[in-house]
C-alpha positions, 0 to 999 in steps of 0.5 A: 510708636510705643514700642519704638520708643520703648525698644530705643529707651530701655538700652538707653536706660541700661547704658546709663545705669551701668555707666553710673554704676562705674563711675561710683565704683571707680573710686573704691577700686581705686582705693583698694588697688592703692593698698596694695601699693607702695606708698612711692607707687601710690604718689607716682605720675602717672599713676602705675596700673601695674605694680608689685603688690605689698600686703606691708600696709595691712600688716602695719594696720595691725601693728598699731591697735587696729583690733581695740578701734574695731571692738569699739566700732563693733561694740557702738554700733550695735549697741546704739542701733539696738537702743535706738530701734527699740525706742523707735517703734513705741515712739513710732507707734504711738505717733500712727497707730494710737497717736498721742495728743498733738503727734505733729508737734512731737514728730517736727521735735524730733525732725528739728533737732536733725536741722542744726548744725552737729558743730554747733552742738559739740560745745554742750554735748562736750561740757556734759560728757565732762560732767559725768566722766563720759569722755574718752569712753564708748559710752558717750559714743552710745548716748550721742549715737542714738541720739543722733539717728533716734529722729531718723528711725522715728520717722522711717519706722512711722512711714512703715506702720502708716502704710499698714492697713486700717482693717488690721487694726479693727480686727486686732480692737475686735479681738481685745488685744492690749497695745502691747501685744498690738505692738510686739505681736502683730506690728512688728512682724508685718514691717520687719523689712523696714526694721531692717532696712532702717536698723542697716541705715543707723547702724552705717551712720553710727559705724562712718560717725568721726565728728563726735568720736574724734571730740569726744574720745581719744585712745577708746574711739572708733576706726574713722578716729584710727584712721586719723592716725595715718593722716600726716603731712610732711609723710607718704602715707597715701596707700597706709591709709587707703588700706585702712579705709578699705578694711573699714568699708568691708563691714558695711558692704558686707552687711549691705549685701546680706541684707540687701533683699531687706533693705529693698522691701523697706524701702520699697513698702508700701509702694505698691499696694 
């Protein structure tokens, strides 16, 4: 009987997972034949499946000072994604491995300050960029990255150094190491796939981020702020923009696929033990 229903449910299953995997795909397929179009042929009902392809979109793309809004992207990411991985672990490691007085209340700090509204928070955030002389510059976009997913890589590297064996703590106390070298030399190295995997997720939040970058910044700015320019009513700009979305999205697959054997171990460890 088990394995009548086992035999019945795991076509079931396949069917299903490749039906959900369509539907997701359909709408970045779409996109990307949509830059190819002609903005007359990307408004037209019904739409045109086959069509003369134009590479006029992406040409225009580079026209407008694509390349600057793309080192801006390229330069925050990185930057705040290392920043915030760098704070993350000694925060991480000092609320598992050597937990500081009242850890609890430190951890559901740093979780709460996820839990308001980024809206609600502009104002300030944009009074004190002011302040300093911040705005328009891809500083500010550093410090309110890391600030935003800092709490997220907190939470994500202590549930990976949880799962780490207690008995590699006492051999590491009985050999005399000092916290650093606990930390650098032995803690890192055994949840690398969950630096990964988290130092992959902050980094696609911070490369997607429009809010912040279109409050804060104007000429100096990121590519989601770019692709505003595109954005005008009155105008066909249907496949300009769908051309734009599309050269932003390939960094993010590309750097999913690469690190997809990573991201799957971090996410998965711990699970099975």
């Amino acid at each position: 009987m088990n394995r009548r229903r086992a035999g019945f449910l795991d076509p079931l299953l396949t069917l299903l997972t490749w039906t959900g995997t369509l539907i997701m795909f359909v709408p970045i397929a779409w996109m990307i034949l949509t830059s190819f179009k002609t903005e007359e042929d990307a408004v037209s009902y019904p739409p045109k499946l086959f069509f003369t392809p134009t590479l006029d979109h992406y040409r225009r793309i580079f026209e407008n000072d694509f390349a600057s809004f793309a080192v801006v992207s390229i330069l925050v990411t990185i930057v705040s994604t290392a920043i915030v991985i760098v704070l993350a672990v000694p925060a991480a490691f000092a609320l598992t491995v050597r937990p500081v007085p009242k850890w609890r209340d430190v951890l559901f700090f740093f979780i709460s300050t996820k839990m308001m509204p980024i809206a609600a928070g502009i104002v300030p955030i944009y009074l004190v960029a002011r302040t300093f002389d911040l705005l328009n510059t891809s500083t500010v976009l550093v410090i309110v990255y890391t600030s935003m997913n800092l709490p997220l890589a907190i939470w994500m590297i202590r549930s990976f150094m949880v799962e780490i064996p207690r008995d590699v703590f006492d051999a590491v106390a009985v050999d005399g190491a000092g916290r650093i070298r606990e930390m650098i030399q032995i803690i890192v190295p055994l949840i690398r796939p969950g630096l990964a995997s988290t130092a992959l997720l902050c980094a696609i939040f911070a490369w997607n981020e429009f809010f912040l970058a279109v409050n804060l910044t104007t000429t100096v700015s990121t590519l989601p702020v770019f692709l505003q320019k595109f954005l005008s009513f009155g105008k066909l700009y249907t496949a300009q923009v769908a051309a734009v979305a599309t050269l932003i999205n390939v960094p993010v697959v590309v750097a999913g696929w690469l690190a997809q054997k990573s991201l799957t171990r971090g996410l998965t460890f711990g699970a099975v033990k």
